[in-house]
C-alpha positions in Angstrom: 73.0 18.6 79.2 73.3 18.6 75.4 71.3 20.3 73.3 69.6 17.5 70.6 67.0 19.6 69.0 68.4 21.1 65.9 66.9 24.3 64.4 64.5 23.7 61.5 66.0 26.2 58.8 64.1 26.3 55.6 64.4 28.3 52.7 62.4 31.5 51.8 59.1 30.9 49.8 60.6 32.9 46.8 63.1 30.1 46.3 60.8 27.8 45.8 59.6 28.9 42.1 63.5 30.4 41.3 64.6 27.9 38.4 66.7 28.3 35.9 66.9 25.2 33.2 70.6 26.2 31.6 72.2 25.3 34.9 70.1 23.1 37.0 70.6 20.7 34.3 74.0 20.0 35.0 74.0 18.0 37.5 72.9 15.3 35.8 75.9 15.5 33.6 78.1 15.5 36.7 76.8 12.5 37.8 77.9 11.1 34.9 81.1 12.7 35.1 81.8 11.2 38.5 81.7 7.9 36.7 84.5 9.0 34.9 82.3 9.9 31.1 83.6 12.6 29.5 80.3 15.4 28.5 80.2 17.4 25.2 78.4 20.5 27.1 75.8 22.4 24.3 73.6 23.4 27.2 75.5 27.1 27.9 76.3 29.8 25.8 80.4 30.0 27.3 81.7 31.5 24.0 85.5 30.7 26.1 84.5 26.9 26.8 85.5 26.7 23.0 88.6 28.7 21.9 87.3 31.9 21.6 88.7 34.8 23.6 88.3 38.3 23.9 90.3 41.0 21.7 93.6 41.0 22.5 93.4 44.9 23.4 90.5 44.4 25.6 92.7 41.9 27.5 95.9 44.1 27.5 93.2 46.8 29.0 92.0 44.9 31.6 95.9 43.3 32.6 97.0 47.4 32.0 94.4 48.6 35.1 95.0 45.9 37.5 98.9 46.6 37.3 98.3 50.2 37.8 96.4 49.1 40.7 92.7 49.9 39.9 91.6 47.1 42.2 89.4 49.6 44.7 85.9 50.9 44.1 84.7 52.9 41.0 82.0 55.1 41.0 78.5 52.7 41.5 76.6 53.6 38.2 79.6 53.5 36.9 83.6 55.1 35.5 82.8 58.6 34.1 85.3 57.3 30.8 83.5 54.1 30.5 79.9 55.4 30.5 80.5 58.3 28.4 82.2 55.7 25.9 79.2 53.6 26.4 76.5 56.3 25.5 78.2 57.8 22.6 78.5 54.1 21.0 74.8 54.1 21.4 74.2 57.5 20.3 75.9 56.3 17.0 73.6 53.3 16.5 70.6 55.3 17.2 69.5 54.7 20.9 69.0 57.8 22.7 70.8 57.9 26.0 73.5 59.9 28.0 76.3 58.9 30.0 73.8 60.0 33.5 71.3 57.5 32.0 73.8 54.3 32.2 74.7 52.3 34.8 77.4 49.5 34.7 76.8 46.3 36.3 77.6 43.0 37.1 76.7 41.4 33.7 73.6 41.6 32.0 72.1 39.6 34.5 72.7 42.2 36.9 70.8 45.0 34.9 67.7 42.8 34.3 67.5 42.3 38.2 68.6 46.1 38.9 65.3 46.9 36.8 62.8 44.2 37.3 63.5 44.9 41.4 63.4 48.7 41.0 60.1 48.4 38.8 58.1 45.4 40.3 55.6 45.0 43.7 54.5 41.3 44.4 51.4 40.7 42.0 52.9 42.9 39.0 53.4 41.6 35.2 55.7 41.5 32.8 55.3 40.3 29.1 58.3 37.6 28.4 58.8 36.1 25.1 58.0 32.2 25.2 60.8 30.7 24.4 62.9 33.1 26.1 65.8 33.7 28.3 64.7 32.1 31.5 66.8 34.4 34.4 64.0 36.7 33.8 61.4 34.2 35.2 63.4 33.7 37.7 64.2 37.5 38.6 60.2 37.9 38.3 59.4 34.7 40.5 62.0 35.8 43.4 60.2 39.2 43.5 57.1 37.2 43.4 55.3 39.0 40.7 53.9 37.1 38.2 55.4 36.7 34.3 52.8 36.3 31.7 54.1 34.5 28.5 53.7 35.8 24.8 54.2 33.0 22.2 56.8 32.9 19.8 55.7 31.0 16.5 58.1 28.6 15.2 56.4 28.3 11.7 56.8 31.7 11.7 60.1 32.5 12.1 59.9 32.3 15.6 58.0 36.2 15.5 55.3 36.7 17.8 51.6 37.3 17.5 50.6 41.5 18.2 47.2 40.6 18.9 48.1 37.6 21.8 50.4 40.1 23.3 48.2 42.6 23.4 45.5 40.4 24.9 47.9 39.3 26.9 48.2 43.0 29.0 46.3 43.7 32.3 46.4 46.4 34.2 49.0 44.8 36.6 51.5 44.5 33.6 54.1 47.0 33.7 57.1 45.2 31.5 57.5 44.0 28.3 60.7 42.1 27.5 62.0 42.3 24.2 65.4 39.7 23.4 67.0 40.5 20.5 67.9 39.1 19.0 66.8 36.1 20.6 67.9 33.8 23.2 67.1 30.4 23.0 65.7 30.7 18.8 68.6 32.8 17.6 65.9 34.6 15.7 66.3 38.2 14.7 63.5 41.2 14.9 62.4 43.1 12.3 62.0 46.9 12.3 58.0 46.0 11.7 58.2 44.0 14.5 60.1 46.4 17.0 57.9 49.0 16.1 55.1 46.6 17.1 56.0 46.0 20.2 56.7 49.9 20.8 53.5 51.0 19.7 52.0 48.6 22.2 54.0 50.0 24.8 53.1 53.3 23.7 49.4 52.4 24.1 49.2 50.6 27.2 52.2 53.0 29.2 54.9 49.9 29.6 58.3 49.8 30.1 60.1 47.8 28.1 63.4 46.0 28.2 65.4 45.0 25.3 68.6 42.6 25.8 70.5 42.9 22.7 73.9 41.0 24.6 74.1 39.5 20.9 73.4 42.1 18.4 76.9 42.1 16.8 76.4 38.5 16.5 74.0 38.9 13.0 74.8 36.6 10.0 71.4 38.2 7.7 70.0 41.1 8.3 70.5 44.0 10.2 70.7 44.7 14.1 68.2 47.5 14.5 68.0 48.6 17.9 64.8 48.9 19.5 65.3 52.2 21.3 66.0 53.8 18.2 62.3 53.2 17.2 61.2 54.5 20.5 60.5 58.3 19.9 60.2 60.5 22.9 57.4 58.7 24.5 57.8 55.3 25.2 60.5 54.5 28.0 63.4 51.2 27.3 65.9 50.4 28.6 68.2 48.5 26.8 70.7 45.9 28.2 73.8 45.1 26.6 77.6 43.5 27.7 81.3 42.4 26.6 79.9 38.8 27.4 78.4 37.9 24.1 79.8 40.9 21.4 83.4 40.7 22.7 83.4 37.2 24.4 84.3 37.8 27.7 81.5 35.9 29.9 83.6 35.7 33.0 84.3 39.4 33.3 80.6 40.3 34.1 80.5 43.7 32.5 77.3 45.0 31.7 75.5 48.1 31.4 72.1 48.9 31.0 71.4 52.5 29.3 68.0 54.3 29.9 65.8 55.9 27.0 63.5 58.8 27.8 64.3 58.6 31.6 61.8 62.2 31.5 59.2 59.6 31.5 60.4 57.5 34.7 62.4 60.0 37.0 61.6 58.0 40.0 62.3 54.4 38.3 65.8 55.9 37.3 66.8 57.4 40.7 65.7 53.6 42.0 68.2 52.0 39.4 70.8 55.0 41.0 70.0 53.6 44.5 70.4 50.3 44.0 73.8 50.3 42.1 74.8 52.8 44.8 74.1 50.0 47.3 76.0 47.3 46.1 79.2 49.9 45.4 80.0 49.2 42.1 80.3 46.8 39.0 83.5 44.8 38.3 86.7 47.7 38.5 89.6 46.4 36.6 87.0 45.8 33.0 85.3 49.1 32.9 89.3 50.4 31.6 88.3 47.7 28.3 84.8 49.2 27.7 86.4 52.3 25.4 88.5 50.2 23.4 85.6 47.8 23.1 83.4 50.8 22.0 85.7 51.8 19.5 87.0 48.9 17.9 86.9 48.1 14.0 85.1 45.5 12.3 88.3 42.8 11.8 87.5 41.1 15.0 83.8 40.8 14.8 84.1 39.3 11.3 86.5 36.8 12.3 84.0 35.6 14.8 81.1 35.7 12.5 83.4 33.5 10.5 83.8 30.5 12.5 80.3 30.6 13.7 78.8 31.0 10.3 80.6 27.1 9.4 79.4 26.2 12.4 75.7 27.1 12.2 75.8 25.9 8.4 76.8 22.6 9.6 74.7 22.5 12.6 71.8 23.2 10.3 72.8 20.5 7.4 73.3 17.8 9.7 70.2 18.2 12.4 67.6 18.6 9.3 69.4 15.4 7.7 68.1 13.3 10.6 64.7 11.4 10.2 62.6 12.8 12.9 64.3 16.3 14.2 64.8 19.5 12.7 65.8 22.9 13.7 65.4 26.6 12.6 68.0 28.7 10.6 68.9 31.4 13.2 70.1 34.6 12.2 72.1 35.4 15.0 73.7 34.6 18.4 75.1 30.6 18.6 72.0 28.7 19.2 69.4 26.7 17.2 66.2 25.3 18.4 66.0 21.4 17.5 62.6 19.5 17.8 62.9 16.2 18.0 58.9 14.3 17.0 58.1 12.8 20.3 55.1 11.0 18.7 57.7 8.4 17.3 59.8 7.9 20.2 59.0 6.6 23.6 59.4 10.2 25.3 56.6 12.0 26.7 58.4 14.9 26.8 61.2 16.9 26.1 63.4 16.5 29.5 63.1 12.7 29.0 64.6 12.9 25.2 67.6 15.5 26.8 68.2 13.5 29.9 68.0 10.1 27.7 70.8 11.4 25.1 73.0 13.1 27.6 73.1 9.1 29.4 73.4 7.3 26.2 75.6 9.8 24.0 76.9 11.9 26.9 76.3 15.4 24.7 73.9 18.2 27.0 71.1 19.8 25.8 68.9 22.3 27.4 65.2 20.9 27.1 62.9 23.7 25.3 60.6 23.8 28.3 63.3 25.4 30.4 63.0 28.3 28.3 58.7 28.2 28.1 57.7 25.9 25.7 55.7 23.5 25.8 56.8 20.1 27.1 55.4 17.7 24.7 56.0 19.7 22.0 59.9 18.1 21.9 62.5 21.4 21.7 65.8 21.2 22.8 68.4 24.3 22.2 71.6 23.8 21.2 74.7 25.5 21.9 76.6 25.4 18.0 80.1 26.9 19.5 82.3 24.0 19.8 84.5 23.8 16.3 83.4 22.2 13.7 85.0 18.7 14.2 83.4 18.4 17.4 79.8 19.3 16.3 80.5 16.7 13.7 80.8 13.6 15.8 77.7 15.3 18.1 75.7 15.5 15.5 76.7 11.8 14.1 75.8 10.6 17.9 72.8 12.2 17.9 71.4 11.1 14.3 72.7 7.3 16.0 70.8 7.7 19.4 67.5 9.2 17.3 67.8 6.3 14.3 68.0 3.7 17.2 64.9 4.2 19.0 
């Protein structure tokens, strides 16, 4: 006899609330695709999508180790040469660390989950910067604790408010993330306001995590790092990667490097047992993380170069258009546009995204995938394609926005 009752498989609770706007997007674009369009992609920050590559000696590093056969299993936190390179760059720009306080994983994305899993019990909060990266809200809802939003004021520069985040703090919270400088704005932090957010953390015992994956991305200011402000009594852990500074995405080399780890001896021997459990980060790139350490300035300013014209342009041409604006971002490759809702038939800002990607074919990422607020009409966009293609974007966006 047959058996005709299938199995009801469903998918774990935690699933349920996992989202993560930069990708799920995309398959509305490939529906498109599949009807043979041809998409201008602006939603992801895939420096390699568009040219750029990483540093020729980087690659030579990374071909060098895989034909001297360093395909097997490094240490799990980590090569002792790449860590060591890795905490001594730090040590330069002021974060205090040492080589037993870094561990090397799979991308930034890795460290952020490494932490937030080693650090969080169903119920707990962390403080997340709204707009802000959204893998973190989907890290928090898979562990299902609970992420609690601070604000980030466009008509202030994007900064946010001391006394909202510090309202904002329970005795449940036990994170506050820091991006810097920031992903989706492109906005860069202050030493006033680093030392704001420490000095909360100082007061209310948090742990804090700073990604700074684009600090040598900065066209005004300086990069000041937040550990450096940190003193001896307020634990961070800052992430950082090749995927952003060096352009190197695909290699998923990260690292994540602990300050004051006296403060959080069990946390950090968590963080040891779960790199020790998945083996190891990515072999063949840790041989590339000296030379990245080490390199001079040429290559960094040939990349600011480019994206410089390309943010100048993106900037001219969005503000020239009767109804949408963006910010001037000092660093990383994204801008936030807003287009006024009020004067278009859009209720929100996924109908305005999903509307231009049918008509023009060019992807944005809606701004409530990264926390704001639907209705307020954000969209970030990705400025890394060349400059002739961000021309003709921008000339079929002003066209879909002066049609409606």
């Amino acid at each position: 006899m047959p058996y005709t009752h299938s199995p009801v498989f469903t998918p774990a609770q935690r699933v349920q609330n996992y989202n993560y706007a930069i990708r799920n997007i995309v398959t509305h674009a490939r529906k498109l695709e599949a009807q043979g369009k041809k998409i201008t992609y602006l939603n992801i920050g895939d420096p390699v999508l568009y040219g750029f590559q990483p540093p020729e000696e980087l690659i030579e590093a990374n071909v060098l180790a895989l034909r001297h056969g360093h395909n097997g299993y490094s240490p799990s936190s980590g090569r002792k040469e790449a860590v060591e390179a890795i905490a001594e760059d730090a040590c330069r720009r002021g974060i205090s660390t040492s080589p037993d306080n870094v561990i090397i994983t799979f991308g930034a994305s890795e460290a952020a989950d490494l932490v937030c899993t080693s650090m969080l019990n169903p119920g707990d909060e962390v403080l997340c910067p709204s707009p802000g990266y959204p893998l973190y809200n989907a890290i928090i809802a898979k562990l299902n604790a609970r992420e609690v939003r601070y604000s980030l004021d466009p008509a202030n520069d994007w900064l946010p408010d001391p006394e909202q985040v510090e309202k904002s703090i329970t005795p449940r919270t036990k994170i506050l993330v820091v991006i810097n400088p920031n992903n989706p704005t492109g906005e860069l932090y202050s030493r006033e306001t680093l030392e704001m957010f420490v000095d909360i953390a100082r007061r209310h015992k948090l742990l804090i995590i700073t990604d700074e994956v684009y600090h040598k991305l900065v066209y005004e200011g300086e990069h000041i790092p937040l550990a450096s402000l940190a003193g001896d009594d307020v634990a961070v852990i800052t992430i950082d990667s090749l995927s952003k500074n060096h352009m190197a995405p695909g290699w998923r080399t990260g690292w994540l490097m602990i300050t004051n780890s006296a403060l959080i001896p069990d946390v950090r021997q968590a963080f040891i047992k779960l790199a020790d459990a998945r083996l190891c980060a990515p072999m063949a790139p840790q041989y590339t993380i000296k030379a990245a350490m080490t390199m001079g300035p040429e290559y960094n300013e040939t990349i600011l170069s480019r994206l410089r014209a390309q943010r100048e342009l993106t900037i001219d041409r969005l503000n020239a258009i009767e109804g949408f604006s963006c910010n001037k971002p000092s660093g990383a490759f994204y801008v936030m546009g807003k287009l006024d809702l009020d004067a278009t038939p859009f209720k929100t800002d996924e109908e305005f995204v999903l509307k231009l990607l049918q008509e023009k074919q060019v992807l944005f990422v809606h701004g409530s995938g990264f926390g704001t607020d639907p209705a307020s009409g954000y969209a970030r966009i990705v400025y890394l394609p060349d400059v002739t293609i961000l021309e003709k974007v921008y000339a079929d966006v002003a066209d879909f926005i002066n049609s409606l």
